[in-house]
mmCIF entry with sequence, helices, sheets and N, C-alpha, C, O atoms, coordinates in Angstrom:
data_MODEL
# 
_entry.id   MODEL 
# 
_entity.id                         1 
_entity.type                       polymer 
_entity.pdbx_number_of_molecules   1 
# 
_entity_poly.entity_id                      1 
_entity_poly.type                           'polypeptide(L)' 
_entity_poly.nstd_linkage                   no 
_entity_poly.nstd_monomer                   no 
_entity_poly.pdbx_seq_one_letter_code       
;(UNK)(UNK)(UNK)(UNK)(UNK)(UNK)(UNK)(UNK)(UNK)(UNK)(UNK)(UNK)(UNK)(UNK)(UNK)(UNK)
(UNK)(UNK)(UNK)(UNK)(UNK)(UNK)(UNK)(UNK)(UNK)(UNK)(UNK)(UNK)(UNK)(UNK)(UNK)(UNK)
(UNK)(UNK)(UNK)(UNK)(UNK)(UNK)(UNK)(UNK)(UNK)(UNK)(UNK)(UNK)(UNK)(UNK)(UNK)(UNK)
(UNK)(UNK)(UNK)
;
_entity_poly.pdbx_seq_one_letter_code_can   XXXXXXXXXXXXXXXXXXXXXXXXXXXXXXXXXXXXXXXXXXXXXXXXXXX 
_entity_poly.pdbx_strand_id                 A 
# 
loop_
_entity_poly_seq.entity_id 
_entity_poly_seq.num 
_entity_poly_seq.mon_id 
_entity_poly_seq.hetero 
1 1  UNK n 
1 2  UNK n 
1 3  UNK n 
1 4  UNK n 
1 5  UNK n 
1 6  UNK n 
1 7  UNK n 
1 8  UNK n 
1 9  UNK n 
1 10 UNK n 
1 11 UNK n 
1 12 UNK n 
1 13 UNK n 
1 14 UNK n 
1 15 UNK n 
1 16 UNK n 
1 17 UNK n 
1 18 UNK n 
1 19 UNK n 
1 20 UNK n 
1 21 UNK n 
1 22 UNK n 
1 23 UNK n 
1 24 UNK n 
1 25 UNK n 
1 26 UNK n 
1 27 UNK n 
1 28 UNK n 
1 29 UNK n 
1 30 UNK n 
1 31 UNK n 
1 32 UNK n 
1 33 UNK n 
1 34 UNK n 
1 35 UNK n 
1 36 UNK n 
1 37 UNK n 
1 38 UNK n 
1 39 UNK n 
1 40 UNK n 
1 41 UNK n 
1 42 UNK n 
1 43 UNK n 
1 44 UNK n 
1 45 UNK n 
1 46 UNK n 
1 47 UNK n 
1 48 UNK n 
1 49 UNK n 
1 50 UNK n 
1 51 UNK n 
# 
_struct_asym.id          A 
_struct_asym.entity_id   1 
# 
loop_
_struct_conf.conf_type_id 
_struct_conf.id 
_struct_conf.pdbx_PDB_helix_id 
_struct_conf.beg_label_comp_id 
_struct_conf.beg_label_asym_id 
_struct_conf.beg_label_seq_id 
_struct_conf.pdbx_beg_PDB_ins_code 
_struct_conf.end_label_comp_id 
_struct_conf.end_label_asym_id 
_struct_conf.end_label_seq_id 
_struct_conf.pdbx_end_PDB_ins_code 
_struct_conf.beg_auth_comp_id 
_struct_conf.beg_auth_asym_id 
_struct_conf.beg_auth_seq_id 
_struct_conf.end_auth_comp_id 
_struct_conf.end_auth_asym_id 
_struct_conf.end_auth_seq_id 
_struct_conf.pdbx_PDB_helix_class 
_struct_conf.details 
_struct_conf.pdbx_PDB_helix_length 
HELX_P HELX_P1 AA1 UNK A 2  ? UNK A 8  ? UNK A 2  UNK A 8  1 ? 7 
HELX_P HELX_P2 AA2 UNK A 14 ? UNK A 20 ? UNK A 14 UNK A 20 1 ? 7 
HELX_P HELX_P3 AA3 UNK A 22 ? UNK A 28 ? UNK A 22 UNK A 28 1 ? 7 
HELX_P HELX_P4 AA4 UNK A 32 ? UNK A 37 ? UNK A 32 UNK A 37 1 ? 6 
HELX_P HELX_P5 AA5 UNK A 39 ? UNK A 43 ? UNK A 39 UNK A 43 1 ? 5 
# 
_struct_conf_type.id          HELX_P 
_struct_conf_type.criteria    ? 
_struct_conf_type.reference   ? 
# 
loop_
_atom_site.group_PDB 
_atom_site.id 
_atom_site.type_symbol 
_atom_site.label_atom_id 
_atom_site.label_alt_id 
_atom_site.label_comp_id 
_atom_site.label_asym_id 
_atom_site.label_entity_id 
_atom_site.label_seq_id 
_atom_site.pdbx_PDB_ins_code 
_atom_site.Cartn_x 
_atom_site.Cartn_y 
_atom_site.Cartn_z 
_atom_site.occupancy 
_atom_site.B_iso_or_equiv 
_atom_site.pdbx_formal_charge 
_atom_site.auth_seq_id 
_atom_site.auth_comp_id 
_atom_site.auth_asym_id 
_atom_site.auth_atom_id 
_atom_site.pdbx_PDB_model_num 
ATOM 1   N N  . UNK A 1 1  ? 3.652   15.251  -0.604 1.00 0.00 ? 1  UNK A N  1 
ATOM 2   C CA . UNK A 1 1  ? 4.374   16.290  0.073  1.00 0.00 ? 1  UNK A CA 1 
ATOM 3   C C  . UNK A 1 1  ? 5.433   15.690  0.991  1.00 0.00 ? 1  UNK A C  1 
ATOM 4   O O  . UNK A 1 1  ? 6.549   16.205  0.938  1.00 0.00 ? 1  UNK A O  1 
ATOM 5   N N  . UNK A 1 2  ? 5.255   14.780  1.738  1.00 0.00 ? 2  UNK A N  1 
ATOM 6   C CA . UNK A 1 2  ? 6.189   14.049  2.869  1.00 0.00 ? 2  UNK A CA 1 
ATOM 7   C C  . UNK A 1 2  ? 7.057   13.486  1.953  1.00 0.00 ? 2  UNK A C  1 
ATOM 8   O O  . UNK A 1 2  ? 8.208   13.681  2.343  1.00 0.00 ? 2  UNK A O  1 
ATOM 9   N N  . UNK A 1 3  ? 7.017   12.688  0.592  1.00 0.00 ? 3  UNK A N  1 
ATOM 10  C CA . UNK A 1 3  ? 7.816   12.085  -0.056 1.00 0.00 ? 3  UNK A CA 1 
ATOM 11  C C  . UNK A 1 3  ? 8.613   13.293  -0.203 1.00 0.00 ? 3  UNK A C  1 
ATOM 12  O O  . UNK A 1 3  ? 9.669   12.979  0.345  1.00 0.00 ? 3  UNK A O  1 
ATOM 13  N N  . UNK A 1 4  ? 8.709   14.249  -0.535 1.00 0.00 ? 4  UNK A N  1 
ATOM 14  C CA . UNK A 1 4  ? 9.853   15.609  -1.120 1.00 0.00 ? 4  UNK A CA 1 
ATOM 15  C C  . UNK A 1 4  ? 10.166  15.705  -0.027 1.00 0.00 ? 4  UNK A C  1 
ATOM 16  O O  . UNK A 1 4  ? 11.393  15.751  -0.113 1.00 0.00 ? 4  UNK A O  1 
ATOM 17  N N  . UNK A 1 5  ? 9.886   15.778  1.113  1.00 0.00 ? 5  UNK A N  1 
ATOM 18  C CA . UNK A 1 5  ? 10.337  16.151  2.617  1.00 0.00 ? 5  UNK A CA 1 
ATOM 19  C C  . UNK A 1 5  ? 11.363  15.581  2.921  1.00 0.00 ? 5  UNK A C  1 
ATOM 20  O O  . UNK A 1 5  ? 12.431  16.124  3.204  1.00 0.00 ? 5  UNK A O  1 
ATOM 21  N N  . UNK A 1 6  ? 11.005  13.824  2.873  1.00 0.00 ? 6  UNK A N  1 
ATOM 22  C CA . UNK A 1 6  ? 12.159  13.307  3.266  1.00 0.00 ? 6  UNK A CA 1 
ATOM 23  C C  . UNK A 1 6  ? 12.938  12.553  2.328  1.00 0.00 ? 6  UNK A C  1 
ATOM 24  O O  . UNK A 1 6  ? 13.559  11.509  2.530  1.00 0.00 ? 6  UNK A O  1 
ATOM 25  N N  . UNK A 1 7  ? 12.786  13.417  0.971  1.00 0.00 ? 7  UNK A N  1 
ATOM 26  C CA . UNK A 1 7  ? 14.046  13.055  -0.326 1.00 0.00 ? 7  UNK A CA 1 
ATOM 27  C C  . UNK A 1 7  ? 14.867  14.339  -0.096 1.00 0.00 ? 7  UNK A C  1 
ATOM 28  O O  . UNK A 1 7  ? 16.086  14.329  -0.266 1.00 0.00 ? 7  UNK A O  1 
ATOM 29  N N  . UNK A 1 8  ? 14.127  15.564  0.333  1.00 0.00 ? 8  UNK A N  1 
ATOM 30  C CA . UNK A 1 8  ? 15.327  16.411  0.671  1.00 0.00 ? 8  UNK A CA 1 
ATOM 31  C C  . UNK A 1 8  ? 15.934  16.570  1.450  1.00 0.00 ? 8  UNK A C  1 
ATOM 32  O O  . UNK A 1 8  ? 17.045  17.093  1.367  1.00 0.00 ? 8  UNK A O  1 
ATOM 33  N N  . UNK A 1 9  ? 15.110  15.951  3.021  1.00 0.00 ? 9  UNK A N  1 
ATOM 34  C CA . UNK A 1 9  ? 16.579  16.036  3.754  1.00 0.00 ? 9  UNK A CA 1 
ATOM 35  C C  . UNK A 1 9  ? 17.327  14.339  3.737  1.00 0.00 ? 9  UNK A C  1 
ATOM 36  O O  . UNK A 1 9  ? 18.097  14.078  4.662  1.00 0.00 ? 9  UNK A O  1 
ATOM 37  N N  . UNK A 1 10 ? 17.131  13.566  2.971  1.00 0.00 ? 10 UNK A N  1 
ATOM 38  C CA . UNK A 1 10 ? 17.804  12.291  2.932  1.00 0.00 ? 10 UNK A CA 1 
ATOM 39  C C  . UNK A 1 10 ? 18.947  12.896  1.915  1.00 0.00 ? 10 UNK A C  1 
ATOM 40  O O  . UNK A 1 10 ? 20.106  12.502  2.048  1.00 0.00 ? 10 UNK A O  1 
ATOM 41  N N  . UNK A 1 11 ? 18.676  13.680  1.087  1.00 0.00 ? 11 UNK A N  1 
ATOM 42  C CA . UNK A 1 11 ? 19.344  14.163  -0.074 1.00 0.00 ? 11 UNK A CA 1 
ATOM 43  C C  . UNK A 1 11 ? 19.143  13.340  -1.022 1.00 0.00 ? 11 UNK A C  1 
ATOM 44  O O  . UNK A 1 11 ? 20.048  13.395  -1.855 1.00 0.00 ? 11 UNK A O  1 
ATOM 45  N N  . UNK A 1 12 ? 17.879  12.166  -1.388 1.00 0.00 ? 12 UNK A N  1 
ATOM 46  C CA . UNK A 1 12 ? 18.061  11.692  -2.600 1.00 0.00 ? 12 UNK A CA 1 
ATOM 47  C C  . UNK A 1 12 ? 17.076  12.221  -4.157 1.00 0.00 ? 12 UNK A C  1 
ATOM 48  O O  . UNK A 1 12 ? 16.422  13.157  -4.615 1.00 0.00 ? 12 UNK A O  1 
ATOM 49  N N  . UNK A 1 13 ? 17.432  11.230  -4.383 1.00 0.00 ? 13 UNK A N  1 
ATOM 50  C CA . UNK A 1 13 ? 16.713  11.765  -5.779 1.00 0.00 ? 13 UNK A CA 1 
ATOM 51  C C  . UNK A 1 13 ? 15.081  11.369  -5.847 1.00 0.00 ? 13 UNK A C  1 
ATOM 52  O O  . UNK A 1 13 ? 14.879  10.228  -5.430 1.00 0.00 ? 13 UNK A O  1 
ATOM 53  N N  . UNK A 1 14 ? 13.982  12.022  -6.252 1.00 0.00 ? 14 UNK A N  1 
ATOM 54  C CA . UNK A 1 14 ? 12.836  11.317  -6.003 1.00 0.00 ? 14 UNK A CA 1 
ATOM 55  C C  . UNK A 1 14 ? 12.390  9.940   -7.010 1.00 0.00 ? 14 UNK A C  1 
ATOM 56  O O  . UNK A 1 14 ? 11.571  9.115   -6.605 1.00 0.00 ? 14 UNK A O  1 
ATOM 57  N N  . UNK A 1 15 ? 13.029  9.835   -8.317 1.00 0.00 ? 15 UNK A N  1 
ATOM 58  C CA . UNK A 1 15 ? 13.174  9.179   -9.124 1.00 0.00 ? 15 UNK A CA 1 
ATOM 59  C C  . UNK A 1 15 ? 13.770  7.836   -8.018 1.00 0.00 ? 15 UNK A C  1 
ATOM 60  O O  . UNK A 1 15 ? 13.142  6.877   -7.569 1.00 0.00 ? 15 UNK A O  1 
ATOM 61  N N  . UNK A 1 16 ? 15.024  8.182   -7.850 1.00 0.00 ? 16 UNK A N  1 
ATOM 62  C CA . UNK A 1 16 ? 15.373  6.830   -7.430 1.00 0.00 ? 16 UNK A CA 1 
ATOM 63  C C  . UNK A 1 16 ? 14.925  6.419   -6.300 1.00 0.00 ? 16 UNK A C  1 
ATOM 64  O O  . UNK A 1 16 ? 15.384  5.297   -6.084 1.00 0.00 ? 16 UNK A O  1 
ATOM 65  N N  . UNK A 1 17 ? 13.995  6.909   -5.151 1.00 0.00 ? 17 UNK A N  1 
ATOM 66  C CA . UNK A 1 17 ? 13.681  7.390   -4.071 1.00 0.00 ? 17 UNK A CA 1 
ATOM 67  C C  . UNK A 1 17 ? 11.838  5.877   -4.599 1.00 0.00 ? 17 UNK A C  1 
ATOM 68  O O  . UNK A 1 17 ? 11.302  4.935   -4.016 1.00 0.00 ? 17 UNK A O  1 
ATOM 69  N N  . UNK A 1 18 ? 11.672  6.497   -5.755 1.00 0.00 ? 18 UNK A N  1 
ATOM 70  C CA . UNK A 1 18 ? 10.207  5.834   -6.512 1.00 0.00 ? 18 UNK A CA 1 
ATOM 71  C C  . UNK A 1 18 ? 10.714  4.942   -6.617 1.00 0.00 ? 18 UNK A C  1 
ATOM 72  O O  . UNK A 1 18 ? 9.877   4.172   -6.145 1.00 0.00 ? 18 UNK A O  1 
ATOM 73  N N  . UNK A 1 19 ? 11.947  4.041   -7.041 1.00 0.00 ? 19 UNK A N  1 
ATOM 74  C CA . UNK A 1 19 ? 12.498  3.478   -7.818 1.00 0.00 ? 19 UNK A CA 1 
ATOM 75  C C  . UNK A 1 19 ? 12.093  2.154   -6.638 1.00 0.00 ? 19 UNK A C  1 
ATOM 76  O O  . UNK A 1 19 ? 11.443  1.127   -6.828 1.00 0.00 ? 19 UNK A O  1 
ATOM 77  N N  . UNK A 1 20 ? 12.797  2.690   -5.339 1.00 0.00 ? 20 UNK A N  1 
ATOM 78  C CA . UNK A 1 20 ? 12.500  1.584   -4.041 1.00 0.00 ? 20 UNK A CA 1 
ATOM 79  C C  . UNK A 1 20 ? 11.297  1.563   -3.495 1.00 0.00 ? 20 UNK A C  1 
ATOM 80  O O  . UNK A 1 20 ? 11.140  0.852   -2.503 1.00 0.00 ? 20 UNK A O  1 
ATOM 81  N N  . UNK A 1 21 ? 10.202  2.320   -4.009 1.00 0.00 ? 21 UNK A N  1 
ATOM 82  C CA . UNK A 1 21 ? 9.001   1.868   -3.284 1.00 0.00 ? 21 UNK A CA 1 
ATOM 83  C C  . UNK A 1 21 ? 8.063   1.229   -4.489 1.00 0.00 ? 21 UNK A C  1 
ATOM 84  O O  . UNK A 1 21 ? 6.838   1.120   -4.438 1.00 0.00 ? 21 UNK A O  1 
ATOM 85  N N  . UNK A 1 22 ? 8.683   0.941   -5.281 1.00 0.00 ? 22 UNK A N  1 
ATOM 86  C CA . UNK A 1 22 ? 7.555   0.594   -6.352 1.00 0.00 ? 22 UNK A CA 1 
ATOM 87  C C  . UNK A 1 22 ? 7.269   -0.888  -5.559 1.00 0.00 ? 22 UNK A C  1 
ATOM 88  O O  . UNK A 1 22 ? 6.202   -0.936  -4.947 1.00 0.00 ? 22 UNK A O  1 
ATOM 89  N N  . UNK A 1 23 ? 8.156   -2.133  -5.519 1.00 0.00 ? 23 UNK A N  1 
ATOM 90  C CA . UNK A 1 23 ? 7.408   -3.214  -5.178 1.00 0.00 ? 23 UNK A CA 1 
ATOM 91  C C  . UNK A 1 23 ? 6.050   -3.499  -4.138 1.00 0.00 ? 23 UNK A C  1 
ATOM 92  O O  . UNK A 1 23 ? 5.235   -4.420  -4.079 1.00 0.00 ? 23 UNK A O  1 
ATOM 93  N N  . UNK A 1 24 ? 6.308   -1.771  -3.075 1.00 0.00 ? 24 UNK A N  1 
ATOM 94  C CA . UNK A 1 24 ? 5.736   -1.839  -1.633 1.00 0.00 ? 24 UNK A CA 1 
ATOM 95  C C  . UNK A 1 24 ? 4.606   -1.332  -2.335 1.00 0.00 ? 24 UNK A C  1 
ATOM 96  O O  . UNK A 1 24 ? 3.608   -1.905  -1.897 1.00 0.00 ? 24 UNK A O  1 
ATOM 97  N N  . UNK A 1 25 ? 4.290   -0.450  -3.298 1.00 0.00 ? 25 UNK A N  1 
ATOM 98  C CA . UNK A 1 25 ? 2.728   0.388   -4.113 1.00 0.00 ? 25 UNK A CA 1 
ATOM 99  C C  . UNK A 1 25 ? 2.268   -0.800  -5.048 1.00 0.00 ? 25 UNK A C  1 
ATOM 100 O O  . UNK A 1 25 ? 1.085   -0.831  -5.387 1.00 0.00 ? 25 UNK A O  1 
ATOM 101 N N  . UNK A 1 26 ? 3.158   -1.800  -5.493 1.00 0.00 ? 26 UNK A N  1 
ATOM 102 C CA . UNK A 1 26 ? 2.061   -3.027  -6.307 1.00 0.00 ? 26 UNK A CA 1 
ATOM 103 C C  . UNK A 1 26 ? 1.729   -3.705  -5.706 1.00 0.00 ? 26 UNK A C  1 
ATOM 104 O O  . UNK A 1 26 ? 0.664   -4.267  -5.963 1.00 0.00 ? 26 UNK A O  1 
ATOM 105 N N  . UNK A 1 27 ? 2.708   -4.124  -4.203 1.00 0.00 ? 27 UNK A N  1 
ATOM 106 C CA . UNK A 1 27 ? 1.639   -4.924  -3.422 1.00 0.00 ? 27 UNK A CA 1 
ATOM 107 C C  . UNK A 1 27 ? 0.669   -4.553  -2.567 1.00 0.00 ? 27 UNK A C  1 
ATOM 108 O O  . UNK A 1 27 ? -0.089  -5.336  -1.994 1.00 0.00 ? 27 UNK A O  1 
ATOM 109 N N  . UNK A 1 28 ? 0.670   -2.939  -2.425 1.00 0.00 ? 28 UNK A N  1 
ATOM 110 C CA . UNK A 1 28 ? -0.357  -2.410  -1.648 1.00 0.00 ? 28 UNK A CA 1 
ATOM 111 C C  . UNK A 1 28 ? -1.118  -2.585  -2.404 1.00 0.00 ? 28 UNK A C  1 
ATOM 112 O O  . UNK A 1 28 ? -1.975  -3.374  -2.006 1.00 0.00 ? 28 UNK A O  1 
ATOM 113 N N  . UNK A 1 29 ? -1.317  -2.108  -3.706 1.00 0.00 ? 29 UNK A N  1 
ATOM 114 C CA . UNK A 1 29 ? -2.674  -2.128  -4.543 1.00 0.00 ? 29 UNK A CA 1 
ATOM 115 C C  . UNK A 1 29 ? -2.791  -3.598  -5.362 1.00 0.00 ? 29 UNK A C  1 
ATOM 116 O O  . UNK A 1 29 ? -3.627  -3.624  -6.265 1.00 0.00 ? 29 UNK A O  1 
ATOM 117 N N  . UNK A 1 30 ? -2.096  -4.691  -5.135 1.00 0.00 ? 30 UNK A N  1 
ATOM 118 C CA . UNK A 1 30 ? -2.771  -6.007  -5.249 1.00 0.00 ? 30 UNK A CA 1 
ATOM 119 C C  . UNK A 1 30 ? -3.348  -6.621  -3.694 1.00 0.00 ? 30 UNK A C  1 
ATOM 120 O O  . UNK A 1 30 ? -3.688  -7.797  -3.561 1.00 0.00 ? 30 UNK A O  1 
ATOM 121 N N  . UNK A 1 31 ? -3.384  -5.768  -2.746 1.00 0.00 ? 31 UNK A N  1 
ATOM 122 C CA . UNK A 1 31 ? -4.058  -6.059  -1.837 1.00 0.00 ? 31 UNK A CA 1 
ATOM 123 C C  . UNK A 1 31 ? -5.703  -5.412  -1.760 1.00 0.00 ? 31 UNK A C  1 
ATOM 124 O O  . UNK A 1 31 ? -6.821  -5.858  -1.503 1.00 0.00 ? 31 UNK A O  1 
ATOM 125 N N  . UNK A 1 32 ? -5.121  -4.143  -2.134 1.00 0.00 ? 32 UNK A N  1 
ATOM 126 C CA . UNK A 1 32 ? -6.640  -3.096  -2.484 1.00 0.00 ? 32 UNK A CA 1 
ATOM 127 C C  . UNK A 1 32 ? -7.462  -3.877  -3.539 1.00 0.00 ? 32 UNK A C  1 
ATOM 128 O O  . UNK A 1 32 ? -8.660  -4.047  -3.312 1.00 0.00 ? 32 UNK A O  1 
ATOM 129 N N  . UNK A 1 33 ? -6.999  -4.287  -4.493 1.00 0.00 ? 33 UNK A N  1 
ATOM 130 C CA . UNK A 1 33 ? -7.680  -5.492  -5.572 1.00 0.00 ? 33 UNK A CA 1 
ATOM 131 C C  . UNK A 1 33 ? -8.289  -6.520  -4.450 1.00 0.00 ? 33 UNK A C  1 
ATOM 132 O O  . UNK A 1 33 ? -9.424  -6.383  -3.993 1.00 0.00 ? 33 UNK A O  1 
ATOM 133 N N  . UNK A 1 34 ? -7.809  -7.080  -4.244 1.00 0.00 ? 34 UNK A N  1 
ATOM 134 C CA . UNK A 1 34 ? -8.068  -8.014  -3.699 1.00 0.00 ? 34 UNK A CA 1 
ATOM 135 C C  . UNK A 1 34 ? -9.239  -7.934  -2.717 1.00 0.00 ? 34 UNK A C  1 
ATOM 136 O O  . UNK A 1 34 ? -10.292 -8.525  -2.957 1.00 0.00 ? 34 UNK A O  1 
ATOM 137 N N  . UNK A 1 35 ? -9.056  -7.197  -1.598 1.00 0.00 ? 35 UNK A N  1 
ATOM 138 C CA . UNK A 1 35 ? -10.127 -6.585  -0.909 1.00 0.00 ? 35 UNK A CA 1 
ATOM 139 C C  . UNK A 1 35 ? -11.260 -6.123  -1.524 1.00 0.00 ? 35 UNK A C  1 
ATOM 140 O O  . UNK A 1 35 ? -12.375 -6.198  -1.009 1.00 0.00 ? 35 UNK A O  1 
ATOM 141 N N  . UNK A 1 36 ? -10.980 -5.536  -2.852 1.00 0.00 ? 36 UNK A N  1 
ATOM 142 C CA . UNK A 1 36 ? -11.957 -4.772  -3.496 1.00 0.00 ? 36 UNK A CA 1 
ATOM 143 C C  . UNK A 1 36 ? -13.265 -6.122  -4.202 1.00 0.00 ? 36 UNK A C  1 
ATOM 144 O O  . UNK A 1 36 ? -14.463 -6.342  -4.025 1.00 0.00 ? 36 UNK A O  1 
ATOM 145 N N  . UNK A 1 37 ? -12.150 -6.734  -5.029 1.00 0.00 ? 37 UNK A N  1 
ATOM 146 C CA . UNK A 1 37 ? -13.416 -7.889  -5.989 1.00 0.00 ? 37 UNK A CA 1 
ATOM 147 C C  . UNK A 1 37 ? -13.781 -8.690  -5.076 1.00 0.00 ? 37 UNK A C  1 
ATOM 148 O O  . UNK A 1 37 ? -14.977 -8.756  -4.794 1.00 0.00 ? 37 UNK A O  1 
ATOM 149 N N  . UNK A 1 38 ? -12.725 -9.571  -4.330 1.00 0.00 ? 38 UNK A N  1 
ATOM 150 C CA . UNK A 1 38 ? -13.147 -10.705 -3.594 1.00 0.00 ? 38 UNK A CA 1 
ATOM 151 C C  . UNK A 1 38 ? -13.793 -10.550 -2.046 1.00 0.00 ? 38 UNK A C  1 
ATOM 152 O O  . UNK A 1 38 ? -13.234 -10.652 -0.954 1.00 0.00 ? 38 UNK A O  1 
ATOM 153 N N  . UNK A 1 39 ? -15.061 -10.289 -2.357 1.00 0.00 ? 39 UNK A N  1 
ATOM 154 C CA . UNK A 1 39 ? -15.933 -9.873  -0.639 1.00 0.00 ? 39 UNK A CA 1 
ATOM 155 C C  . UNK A 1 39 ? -15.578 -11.009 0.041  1.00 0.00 ? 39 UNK A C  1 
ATOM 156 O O  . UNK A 1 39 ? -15.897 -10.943 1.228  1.00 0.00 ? 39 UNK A O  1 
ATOM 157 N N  . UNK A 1 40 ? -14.807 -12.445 -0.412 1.00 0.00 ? 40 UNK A N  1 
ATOM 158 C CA . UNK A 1 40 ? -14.910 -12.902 0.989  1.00 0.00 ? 40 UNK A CA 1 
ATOM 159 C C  . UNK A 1 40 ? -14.200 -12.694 2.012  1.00 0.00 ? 40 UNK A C  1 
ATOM 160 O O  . UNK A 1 40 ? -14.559 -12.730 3.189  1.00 0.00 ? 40 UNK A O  1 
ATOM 161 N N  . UNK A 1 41 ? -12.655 -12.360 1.368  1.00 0.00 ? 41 UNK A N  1 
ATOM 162 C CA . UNK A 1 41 ? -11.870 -11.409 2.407  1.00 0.00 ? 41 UNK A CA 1 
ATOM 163 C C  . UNK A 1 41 ? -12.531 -10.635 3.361  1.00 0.00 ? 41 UNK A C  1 
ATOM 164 O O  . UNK A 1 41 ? -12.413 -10.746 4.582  1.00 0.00 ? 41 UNK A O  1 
ATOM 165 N N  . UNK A 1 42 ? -13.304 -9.765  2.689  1.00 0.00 ? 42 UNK A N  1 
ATOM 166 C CA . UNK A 1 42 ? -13.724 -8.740  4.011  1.00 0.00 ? 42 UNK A CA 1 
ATOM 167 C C  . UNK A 1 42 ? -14.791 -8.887  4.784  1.00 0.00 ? 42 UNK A C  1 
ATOM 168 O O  . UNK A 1 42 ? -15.191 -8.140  5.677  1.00 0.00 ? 42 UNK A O  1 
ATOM 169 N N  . UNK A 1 43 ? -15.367 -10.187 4.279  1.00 0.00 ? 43 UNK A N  1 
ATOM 170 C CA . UNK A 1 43 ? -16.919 -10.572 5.139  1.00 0.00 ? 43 UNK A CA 1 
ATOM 171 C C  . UNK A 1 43 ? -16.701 -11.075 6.427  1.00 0.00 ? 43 UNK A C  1 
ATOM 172 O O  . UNK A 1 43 ? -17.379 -10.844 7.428  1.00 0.00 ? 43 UNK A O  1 
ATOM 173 N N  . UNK A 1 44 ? -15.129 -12.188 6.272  1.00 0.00 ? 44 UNK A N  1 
ATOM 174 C CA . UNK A 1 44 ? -14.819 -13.293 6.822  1.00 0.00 ? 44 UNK A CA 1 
ATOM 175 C C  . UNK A 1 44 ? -14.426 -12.976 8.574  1.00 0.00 ? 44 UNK A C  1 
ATOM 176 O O  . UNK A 1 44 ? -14.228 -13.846 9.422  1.00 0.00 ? 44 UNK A O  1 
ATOM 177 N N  . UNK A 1 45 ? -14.395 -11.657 8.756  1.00 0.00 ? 45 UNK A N  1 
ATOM 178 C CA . UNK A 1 45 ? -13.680 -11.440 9.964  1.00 0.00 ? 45 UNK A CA 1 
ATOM 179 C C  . UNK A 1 45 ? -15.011 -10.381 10.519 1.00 0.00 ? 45 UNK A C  1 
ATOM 180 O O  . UNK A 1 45 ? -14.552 -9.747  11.468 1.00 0.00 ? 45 UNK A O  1 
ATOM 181 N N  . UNK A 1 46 ? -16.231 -10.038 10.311 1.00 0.00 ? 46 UNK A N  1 
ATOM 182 C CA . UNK A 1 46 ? -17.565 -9.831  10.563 1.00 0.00 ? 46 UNK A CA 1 
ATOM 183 C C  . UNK A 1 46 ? -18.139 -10.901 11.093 1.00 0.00 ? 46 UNK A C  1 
ATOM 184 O O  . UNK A 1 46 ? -18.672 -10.967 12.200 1.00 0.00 ? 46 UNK A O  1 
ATOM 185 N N  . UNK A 1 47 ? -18.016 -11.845 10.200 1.00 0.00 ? 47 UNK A N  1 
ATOM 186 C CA . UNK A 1 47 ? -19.134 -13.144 10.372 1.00 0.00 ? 47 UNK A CA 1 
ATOM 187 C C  . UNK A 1 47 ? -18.130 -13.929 11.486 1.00 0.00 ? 47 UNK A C  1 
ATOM 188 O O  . UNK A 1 47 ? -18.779 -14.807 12.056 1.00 0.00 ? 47 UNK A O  1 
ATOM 189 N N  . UNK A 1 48 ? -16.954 -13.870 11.879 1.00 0.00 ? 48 UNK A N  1 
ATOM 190 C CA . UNK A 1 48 ? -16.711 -14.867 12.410 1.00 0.00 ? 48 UNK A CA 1 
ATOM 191 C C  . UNK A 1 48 ? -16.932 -14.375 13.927 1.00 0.00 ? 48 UNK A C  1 
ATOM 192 O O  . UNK A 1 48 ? -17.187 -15.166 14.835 1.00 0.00 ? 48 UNK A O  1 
ATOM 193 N N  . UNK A 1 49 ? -16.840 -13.352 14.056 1.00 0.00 ? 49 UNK A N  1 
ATOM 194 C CA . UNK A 1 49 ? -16.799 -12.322 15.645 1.00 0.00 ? 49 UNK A CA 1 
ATOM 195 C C  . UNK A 1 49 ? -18.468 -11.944 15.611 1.00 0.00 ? 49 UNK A C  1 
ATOM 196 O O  . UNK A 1 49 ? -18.754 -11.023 16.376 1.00 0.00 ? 49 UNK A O  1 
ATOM 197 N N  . UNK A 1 50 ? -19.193 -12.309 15.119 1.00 0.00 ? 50 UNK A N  1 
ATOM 198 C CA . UNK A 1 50 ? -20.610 -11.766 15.015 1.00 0.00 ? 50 UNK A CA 1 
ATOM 199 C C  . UNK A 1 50 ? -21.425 -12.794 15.378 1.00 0.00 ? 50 UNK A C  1 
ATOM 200 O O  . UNK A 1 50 ? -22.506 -12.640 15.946 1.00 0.00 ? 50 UNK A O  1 
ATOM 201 N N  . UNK A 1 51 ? -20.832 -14.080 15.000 1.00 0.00 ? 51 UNK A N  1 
ATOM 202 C CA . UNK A 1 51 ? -21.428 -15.046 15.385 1.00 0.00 ? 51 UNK A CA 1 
ATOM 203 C C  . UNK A 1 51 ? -21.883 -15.352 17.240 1.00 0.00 ? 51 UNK A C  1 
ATOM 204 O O  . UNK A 1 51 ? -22.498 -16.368 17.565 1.00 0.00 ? 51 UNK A O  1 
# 
C-alpha cells in the first residue's frame, strides 16, 4: 500500500519504481537466508552477552 502511495505522489511508475529496489529485496532476503539456515549468526550475540 505505501509503495502506490509514494509512486503516486512521486509520480512514478511502479514497474520502474520495482526496478530500483530489486538489489535492496535480494539482499534483504540473502540476509533472511542467512539468518534463517546458519544458527550461528543468531546464537553468537546471546552467548556472548549471556556469558
Amino acid at each position: 500500500m505505501g509503495l502506490f502511495i509514494a509512486c503516486a505522489i512521486a509520480r512514478l511508475n511502479i514497474v520502474e519504481s520495482t526496478r530500483y529496489m530489486a538489489p535492496y529485496l535480494v539482499i534483504l532476503a540473502l540476509g533472511l537466508l542467512v539468518v534463517t539456515y546458519v544458527p550461528w549468526f543468531t546464537l553468537v550475540l546471546p552467548r556472548a552477552f549471556l556469558r
